[in-house]
C-alpha positions as CSV (number, residue, x, y, z in Angstrom):
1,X,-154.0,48.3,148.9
2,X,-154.6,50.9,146.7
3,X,-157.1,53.0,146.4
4,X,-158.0,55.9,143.3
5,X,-159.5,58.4,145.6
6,X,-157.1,61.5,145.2
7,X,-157.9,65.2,145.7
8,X,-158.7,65.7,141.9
9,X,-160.8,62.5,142.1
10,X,-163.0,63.9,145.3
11,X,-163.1,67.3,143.4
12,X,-164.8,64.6,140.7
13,X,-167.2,63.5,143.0
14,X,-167.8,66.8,144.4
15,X,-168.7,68.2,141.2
16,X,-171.4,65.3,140.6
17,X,-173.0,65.8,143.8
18,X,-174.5,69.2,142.1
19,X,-176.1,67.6,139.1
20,X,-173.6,68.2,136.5
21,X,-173.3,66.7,133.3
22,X,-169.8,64.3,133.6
23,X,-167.6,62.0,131.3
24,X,-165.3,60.1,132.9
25,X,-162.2,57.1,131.9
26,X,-160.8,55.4,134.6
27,X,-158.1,53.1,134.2
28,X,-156.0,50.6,137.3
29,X,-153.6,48.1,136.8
30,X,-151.7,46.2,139.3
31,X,-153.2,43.5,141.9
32,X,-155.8,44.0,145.2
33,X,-157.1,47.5,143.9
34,X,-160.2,49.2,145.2
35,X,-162.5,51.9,143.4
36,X,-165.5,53.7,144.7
37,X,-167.4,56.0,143.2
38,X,-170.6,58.0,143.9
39,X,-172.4,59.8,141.7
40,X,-176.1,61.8,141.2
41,X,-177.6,63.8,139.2
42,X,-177.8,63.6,135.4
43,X,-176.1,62.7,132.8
44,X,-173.4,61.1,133.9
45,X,-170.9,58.9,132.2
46,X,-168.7,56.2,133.6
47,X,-166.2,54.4,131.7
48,X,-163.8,51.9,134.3
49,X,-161.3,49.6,133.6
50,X,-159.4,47.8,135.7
51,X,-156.4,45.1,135.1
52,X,-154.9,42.7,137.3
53,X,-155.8,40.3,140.2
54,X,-157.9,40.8,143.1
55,X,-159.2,43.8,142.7
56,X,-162.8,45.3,143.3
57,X,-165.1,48.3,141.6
58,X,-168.0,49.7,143.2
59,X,-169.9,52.2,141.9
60,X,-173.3,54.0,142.7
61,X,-175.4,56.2,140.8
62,X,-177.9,58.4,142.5
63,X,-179.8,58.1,145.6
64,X,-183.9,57.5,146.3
65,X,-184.2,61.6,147.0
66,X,-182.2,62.4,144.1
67,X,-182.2,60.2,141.3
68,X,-179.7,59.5,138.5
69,X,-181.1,60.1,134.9
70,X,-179.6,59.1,131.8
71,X,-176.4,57.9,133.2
72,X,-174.2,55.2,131.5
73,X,-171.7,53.2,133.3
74,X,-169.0,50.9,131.2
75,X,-167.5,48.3,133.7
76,X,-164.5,46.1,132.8
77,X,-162.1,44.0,134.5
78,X,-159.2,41.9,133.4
79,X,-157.9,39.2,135.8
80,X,-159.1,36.7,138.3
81,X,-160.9,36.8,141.7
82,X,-162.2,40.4,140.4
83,X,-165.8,42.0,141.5
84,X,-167.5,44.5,140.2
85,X,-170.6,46.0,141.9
86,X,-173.1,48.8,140.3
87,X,-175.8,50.2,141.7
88,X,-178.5,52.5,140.2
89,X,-181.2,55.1,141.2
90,X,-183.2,56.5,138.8
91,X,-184.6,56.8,134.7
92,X,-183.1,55.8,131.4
93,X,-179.5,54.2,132.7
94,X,-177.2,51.6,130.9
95,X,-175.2,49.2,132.2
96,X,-172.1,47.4,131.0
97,X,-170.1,45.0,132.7
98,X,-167.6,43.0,130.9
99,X,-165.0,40.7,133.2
100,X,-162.5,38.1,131.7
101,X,-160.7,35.6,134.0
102,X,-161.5,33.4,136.7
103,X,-163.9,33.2,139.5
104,X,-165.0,36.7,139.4
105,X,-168.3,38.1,140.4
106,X,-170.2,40.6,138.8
107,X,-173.6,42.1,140.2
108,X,-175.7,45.3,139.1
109,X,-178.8,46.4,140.9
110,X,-181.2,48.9,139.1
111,X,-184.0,50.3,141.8
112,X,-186.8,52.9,142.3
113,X,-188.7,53.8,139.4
114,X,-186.5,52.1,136.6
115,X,-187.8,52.9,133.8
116,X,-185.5,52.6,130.1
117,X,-182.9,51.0,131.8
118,X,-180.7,48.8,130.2
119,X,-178.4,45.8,131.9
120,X,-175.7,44.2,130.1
121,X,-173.3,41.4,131.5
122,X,-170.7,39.5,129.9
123,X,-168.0,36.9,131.6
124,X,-165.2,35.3,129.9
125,X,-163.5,32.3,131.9
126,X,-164.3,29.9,134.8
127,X,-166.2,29.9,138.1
128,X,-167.5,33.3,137.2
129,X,-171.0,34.7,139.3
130,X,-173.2,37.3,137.4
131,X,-176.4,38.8,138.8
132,X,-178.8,41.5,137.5
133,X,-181.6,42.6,139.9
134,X,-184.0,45.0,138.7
135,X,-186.6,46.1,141.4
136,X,-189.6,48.6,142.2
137,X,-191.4,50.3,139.2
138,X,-189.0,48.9,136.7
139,X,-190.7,49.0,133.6
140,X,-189.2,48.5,129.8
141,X,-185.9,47.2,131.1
142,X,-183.4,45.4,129.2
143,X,-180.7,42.8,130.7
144,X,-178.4,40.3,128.5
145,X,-176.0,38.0,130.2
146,X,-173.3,36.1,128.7
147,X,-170.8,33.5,130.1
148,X,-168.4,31.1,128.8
149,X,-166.4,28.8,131.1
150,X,-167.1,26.1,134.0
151,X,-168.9,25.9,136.7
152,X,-171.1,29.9,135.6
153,X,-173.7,31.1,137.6
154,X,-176.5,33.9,136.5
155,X,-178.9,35.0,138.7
156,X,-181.6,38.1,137.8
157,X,-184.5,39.6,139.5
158,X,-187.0,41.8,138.0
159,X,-189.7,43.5,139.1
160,X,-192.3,45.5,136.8
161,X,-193.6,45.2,132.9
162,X,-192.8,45.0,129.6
163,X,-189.2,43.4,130.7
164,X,-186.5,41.7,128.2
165,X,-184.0,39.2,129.6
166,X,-181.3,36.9,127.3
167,X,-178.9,34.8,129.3
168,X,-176.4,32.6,127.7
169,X,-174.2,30.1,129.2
170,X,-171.8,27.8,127.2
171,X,-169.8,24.8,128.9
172,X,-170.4,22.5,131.9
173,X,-172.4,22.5,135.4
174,X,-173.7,25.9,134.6
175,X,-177.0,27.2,136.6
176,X,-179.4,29.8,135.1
177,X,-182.0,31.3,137.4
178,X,-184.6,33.9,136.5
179,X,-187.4,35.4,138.9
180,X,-190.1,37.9,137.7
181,X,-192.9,39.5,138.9
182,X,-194.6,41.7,136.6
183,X,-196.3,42.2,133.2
184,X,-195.7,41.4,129.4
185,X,-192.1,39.9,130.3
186,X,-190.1,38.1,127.5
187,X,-187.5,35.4,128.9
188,X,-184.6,33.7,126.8
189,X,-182.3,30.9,128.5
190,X,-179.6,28.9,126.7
191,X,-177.3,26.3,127.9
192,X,-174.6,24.2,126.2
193,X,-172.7,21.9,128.0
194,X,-173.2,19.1,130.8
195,X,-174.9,19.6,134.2
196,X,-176.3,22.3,133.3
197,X,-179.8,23.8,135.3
198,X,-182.3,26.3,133.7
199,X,-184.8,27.8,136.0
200,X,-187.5,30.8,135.2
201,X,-190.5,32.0,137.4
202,X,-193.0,34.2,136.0
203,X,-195.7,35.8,138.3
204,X,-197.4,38.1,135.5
205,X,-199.3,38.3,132.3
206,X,-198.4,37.6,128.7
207,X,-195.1,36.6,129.5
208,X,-193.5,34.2,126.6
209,X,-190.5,32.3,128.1
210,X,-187.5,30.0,126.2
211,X,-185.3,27.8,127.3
212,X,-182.7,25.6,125.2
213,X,-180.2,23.2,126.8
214,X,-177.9,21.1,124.9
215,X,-175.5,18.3,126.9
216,X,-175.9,15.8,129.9
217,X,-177.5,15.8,132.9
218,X,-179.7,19.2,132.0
219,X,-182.7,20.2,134.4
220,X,-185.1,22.8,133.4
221,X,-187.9,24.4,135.6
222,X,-190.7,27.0,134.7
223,X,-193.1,28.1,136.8
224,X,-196.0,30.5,135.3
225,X,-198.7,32.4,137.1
226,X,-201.6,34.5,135.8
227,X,-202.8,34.6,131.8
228,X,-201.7,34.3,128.2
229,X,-198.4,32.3,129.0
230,X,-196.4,30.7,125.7
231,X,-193.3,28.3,127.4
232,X,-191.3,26.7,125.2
233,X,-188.7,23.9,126.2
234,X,-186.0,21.8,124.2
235,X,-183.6,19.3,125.7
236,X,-180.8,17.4,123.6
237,X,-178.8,15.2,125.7
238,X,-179.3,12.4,128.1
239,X,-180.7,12.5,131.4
240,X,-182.7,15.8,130.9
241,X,-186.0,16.6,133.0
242,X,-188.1,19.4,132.1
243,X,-191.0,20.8,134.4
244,X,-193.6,23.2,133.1
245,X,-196.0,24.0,135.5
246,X,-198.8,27.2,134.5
247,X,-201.5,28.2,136.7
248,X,-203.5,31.5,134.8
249,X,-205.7,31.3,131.1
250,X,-205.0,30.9,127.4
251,X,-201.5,28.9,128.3
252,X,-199.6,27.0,125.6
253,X,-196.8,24.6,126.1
254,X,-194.4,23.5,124.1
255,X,-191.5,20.9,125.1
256,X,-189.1,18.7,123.2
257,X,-186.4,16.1,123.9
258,X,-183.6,13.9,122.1
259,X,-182.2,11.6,124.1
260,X,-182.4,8.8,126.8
261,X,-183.4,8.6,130.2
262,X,-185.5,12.0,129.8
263,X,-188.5,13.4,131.9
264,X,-191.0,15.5,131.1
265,X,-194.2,16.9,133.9
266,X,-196.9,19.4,132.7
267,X,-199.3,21.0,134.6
268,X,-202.2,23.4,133.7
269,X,-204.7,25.0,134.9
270,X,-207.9,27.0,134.0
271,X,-208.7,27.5,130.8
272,X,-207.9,27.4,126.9
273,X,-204.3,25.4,128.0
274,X,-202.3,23.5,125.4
275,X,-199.0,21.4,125.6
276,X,-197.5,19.7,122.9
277,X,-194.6,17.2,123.9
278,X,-192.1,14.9,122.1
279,X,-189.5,12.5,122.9
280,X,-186.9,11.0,121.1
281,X,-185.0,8.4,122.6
282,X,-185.3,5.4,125.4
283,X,-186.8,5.1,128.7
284,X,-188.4,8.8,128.6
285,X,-191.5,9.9,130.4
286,X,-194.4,12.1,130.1
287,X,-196.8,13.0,132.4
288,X,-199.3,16.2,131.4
289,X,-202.2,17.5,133.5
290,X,-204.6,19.5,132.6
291,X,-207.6,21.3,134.5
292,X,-209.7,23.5,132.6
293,X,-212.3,23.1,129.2
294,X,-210.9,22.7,125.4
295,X,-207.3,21.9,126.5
296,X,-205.4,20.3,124.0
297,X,-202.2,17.6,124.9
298,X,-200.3,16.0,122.2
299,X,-197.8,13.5,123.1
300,X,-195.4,12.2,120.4
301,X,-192.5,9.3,121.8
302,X,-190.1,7.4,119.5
303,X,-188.0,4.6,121.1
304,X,-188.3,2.0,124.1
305,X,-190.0,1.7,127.4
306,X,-191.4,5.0,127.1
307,X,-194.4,6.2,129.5
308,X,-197.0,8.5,128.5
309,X,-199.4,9.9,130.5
310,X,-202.3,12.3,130.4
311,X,-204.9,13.4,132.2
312,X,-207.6,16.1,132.3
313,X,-209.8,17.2,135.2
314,X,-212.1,19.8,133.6
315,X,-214.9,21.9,135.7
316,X,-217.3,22.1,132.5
317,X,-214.9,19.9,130.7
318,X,-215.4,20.8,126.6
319,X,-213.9,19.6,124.2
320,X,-210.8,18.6,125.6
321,X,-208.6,16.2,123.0
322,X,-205.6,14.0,124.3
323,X,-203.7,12.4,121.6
324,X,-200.6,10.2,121.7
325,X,-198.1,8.6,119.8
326,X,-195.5,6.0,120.4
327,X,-193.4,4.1,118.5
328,X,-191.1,1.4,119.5
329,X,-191.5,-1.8,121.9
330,X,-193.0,-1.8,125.8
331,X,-194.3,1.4,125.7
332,X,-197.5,2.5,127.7
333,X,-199.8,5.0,127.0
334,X,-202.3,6.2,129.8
335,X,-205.1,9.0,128.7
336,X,-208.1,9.7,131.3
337,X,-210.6,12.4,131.3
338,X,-212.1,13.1,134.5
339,X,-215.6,15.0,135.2
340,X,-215.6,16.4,131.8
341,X,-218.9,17.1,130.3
342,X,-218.9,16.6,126.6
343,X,-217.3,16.6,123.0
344,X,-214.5,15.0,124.4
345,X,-211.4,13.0,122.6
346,X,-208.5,10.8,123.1
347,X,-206.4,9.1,120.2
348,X,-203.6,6.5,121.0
349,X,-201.9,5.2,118.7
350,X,-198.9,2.6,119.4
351,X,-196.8,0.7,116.6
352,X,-194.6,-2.3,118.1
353,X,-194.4,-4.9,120.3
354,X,-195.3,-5.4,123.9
355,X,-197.0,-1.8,124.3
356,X,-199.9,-1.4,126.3
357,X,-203.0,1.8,125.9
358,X,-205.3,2.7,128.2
359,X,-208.1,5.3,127.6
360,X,-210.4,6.7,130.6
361,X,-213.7,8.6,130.4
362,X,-215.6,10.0,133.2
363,X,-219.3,11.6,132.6
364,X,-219.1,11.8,128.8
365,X,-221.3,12.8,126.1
366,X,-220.7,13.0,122.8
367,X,-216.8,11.7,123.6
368,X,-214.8,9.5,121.7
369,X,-211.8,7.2,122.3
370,X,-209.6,6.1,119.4
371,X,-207.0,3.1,120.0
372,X,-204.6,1.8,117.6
373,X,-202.1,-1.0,117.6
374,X,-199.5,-2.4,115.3
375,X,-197.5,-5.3,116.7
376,X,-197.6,-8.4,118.6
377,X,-198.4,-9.1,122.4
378,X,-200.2,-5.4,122.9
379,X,-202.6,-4.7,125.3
380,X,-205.5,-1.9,124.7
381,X,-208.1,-0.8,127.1
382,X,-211.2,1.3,127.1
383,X,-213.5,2.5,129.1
384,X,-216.6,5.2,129.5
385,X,-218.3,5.9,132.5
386,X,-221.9,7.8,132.6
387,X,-221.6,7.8,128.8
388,X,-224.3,8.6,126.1
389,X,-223.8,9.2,122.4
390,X,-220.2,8.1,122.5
391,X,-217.9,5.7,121.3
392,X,-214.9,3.3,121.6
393,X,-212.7,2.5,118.3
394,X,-210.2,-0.1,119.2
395,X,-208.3,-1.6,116.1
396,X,-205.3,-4.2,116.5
397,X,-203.4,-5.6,113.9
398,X,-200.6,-8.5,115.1
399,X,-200.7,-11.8,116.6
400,X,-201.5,-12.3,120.8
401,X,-203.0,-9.0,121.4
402,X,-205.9,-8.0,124.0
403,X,-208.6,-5.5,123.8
404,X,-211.0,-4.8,126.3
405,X,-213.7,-2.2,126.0
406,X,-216.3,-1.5,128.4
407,X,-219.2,1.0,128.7
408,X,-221.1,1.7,131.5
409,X,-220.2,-1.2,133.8
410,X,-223.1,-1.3,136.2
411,X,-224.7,2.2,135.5
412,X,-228.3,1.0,133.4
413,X,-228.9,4.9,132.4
414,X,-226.6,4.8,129.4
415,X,-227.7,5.0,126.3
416,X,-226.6,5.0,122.0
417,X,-223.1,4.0,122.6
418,X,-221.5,2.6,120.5
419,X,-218.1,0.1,121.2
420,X,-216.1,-1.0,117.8
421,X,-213.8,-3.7,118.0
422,X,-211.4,-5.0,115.1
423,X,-208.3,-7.6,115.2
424,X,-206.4,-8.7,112.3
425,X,-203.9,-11.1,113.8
426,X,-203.7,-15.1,115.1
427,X,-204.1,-16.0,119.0
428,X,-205.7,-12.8,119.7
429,X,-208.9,-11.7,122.7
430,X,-211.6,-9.4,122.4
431,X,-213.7,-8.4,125.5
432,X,-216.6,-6.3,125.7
433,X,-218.8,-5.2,128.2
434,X,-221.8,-2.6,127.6
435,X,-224.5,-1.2,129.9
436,X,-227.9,0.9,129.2
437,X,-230.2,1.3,126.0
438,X,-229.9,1.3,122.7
439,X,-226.3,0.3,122.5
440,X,-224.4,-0.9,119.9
441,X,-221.5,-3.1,119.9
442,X,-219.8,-4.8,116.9
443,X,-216.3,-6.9,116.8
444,X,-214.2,-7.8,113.9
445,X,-211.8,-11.3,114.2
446,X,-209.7,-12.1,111.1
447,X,-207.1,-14.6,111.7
448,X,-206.8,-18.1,113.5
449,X,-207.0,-19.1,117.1
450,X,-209.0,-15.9,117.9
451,X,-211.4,-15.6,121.0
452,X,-214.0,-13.0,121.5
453,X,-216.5,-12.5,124.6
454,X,-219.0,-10.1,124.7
455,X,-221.8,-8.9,126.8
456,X,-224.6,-6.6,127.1
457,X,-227.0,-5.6,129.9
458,X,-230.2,-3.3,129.4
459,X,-232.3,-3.4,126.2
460,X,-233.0,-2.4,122.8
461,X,-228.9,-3.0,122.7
462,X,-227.4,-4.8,119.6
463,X,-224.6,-6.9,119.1
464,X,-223.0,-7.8,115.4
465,X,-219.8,-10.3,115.8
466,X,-217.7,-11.5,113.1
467,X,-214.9,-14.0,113.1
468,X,-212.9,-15.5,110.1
469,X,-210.4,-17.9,110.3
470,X,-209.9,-21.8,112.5
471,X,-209.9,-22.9,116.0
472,X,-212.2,-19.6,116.9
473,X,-213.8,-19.2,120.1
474,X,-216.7,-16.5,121.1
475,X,-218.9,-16.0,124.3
476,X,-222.3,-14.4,123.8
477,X,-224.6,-12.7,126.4
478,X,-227.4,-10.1,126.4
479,X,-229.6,-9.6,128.7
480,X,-232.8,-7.5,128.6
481,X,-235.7,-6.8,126.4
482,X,-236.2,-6.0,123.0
483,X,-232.1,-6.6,122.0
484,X,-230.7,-8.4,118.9
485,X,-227.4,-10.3,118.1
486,X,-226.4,-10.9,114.7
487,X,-223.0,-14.0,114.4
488,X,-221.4,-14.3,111.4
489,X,-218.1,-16.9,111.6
490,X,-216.3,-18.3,108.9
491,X,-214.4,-21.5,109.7
């Protein structure tokens, strides 16, 4: 093996070890070289390049009792099965590694009060490693990673505030990983190719993190804890799955796909959280939770057999809006709102066949639930639990649909509700159900072969049906005091 440690080179090192200011161009070439160098003090300079197979370069700058400022450090191997290794000790340092060739590995570690430092990494070939770590008191630090090749991995750790990372990965079953811990932290991922995995953790505040995959097979993960999160994800390919999970305040969530077969989980918590979600293609799913007051979910899906679901849990639970979209055939859209307290929304709206909507409210006042349905053979369900001043809008235009609406089952304390039920179709069902006082309920059949049942229990409650078209069919039923039912039906 050979090694680059001659009596002019230890006079080199010598000289650094009292703090002088250094420029230094190293060059090997050959196969199975070895290059160590240690330096401290400030400024130093380091510009290494190496050529050939096998070889390794490892080089540290400053210790913990005497640190390295404003050192620069310019890595660069050509070959395969190289490794380079930097480590770094002090203020204001850069960082360049640059490797081209197979399966090398290249790792740089900045430490102890880091502050201004800057990390660069960039890979050319296949089955190349890179890894940035950047630990204790490492404020305004800078690291960009590139790769292009098979089979990449980039890993990089950081550890303190106002932090910058970019990584970029093009090709197949690449893996991204980023962990931070720290403040006001701004994270970029990209991935092109199949196979690929994404992965960020954030343990911090006002971090803003995005990801990008394009290709097969892609998995994406981010994790956010703490406040004043923005996450952005988009998926093109097929067989994605995307995971967003925040835990802190003020958290917004963005996350698309194109393709088939994709997944998509959100989960929130605390307060002032929004997610925004849309799918393009077959046999995706959604599932967003929410826990917290005036979160907002929007769910847009385009395609087949998709699955949408939302729910929200909040502790005062104000003004919290779900609204979803599908379009396409045997979709199913699933809302509920849980403990919430009032001023409360969902909106579903489905257009084609054989799709089915349900809409859950738990303790609501002044809450709303909007259904719509365009198609045949849909399915649309309603229902409001300790509810007063609210309301349930289901309108259904096709032929053999069903919608079902009921208020209050079995709870008499309700009151000025209001259920409003419309069908434009043939062979379609109506069902309605309301409990308490001073209700209202009013149905709308326009078509032939229609059937409508509805029932109320409590008084001063109001019923208004109307059906036109043939072979109708309608069920009647109040009972109480002081309640009214007007029947219209036009044979």
């Amino acid at each position: 093996m050979k090694k680059v440690f001659s009596s002019i080179f230890s006079l080199f090192i010598y000289s650094l070890c009292f703090s002088q200011s250094n420029i230094n161009d190293i060059n090997q070439s050959g196969e199975k070289n070895e290059l160590n160098i240690y330096q401290n003090g400030a400024p130093n300079s380091l510009i290494i390049n190496q050529i050939g197979n096998n070889n390794i370069s490892n080089i540290e700058q400053g210790v913990f009792d005497e640190l390295s400022l404003e050192g620069s450090i310019n890595q660069t191997q050509q070959g395969n099965q190289n490794q380079a290794y930097i480590f770094q000790v002090g203020k204001n340092n850069i960082i360049e590694q640059n490797q081209t060739g197979n399966a090398n590995t290249a790792k740089a570690t900045q430490d102890f009060f880091t502050t201004t430092n800057t990390i660069t990494q960039g890979q050319n070939g296949n089955n190349n490693t890179i890894e940035a770590k950047i630990s204790i008191f490492g404020r305004n630090t800078n690291i960009i990673q590139n790769q292009n090749g098979d089979l990449n991995t980039i890993t990089t750790k950081l550890d303190g505030s106002n932090n910058y990372v970019q990584q970029l990965q093009n090709d197949e079953n690449n893996t991204l990983i980023i962990n931070v811990s720290g403040d006001d932290n701004s994270i970029e991922q990209e991935q092109s190719g199949s196979f690929n995995i994404a992965r960020t953790d954030l343990n911090g505040n006002n971090n803003l993190v995005k990801q990008h995959q394009e290709g097969n097979n892609n998995n994406a993960t981010i994790i956010a804890n703490n406040n004043t999160n923005i996450l952005l994800q988009h998926q093109v390919g097929t067989g994605n799955t995307a995971l967003k999970i925040q835990n802190g305040v003020l958290n917004t969530s963005f996350q698309i796909q194109e393709g088939i077969e994709n997944n998509v989980s959100v989960t929130q918590s605390e307060e002032f959280n929004s997610s925004t979600t849309q799918q393009i293609g077959k046999n995706n799913s959604i599932e967003v939770i929410q826990n917290s007051y005036e979160g907002k979910v929007s769910i847009t899906q385009n395609g087949d057999n998709n699955i949408s679901k939302a729910t929200q849990t909040g502790r005062d639970g104000i003004g919290n809006q779900i609204t979803q979209n599908q379009e396409g055939a045997d979709n199913i859209a699933n809302a509920e709102q849980n403990f919430t307290l009032f001023d409360n929304t969902i909106s579903q709206k489905q257009l084609g066949d054989f799709n089915n909507g349900i809409a859950i409210q738990n303790s609501s006042v002044n809450s709303t639930i909007q259904q719509n349905q365009e198609g045949n053979e849909n399915t649309t369900e309603a229902l409001q639990n300790n509810a007063q001043n609210s309301s349930i809008t289901q309108q259904q235009k096709g032929q053999n649909n069903v919608a079902v609406a009921y208020q209050d089952f079995q709870d008499s304390s309700a009151k000025n509700n209001t259920i409003s039920q419309t069908q434009r179709g043939v062979e379609n069902y109506i069902s309605a159900l309301q409990d308490g006082i001073s209700n209202n309920l009013e149905s709308l059949q326009v078509g032939d072969q229609n059937i409508m049942n509805t029932q109320q229990i409590g008084s001063e409650n109001s019923i208004n049906i109307s059906q036109f078209g043939t072979s109708l069919m309608q069920t009647i039923s109040q009972n109480g005091i002081g309640n009214t039912i007007i029947f219209e039906q036009n044979n």
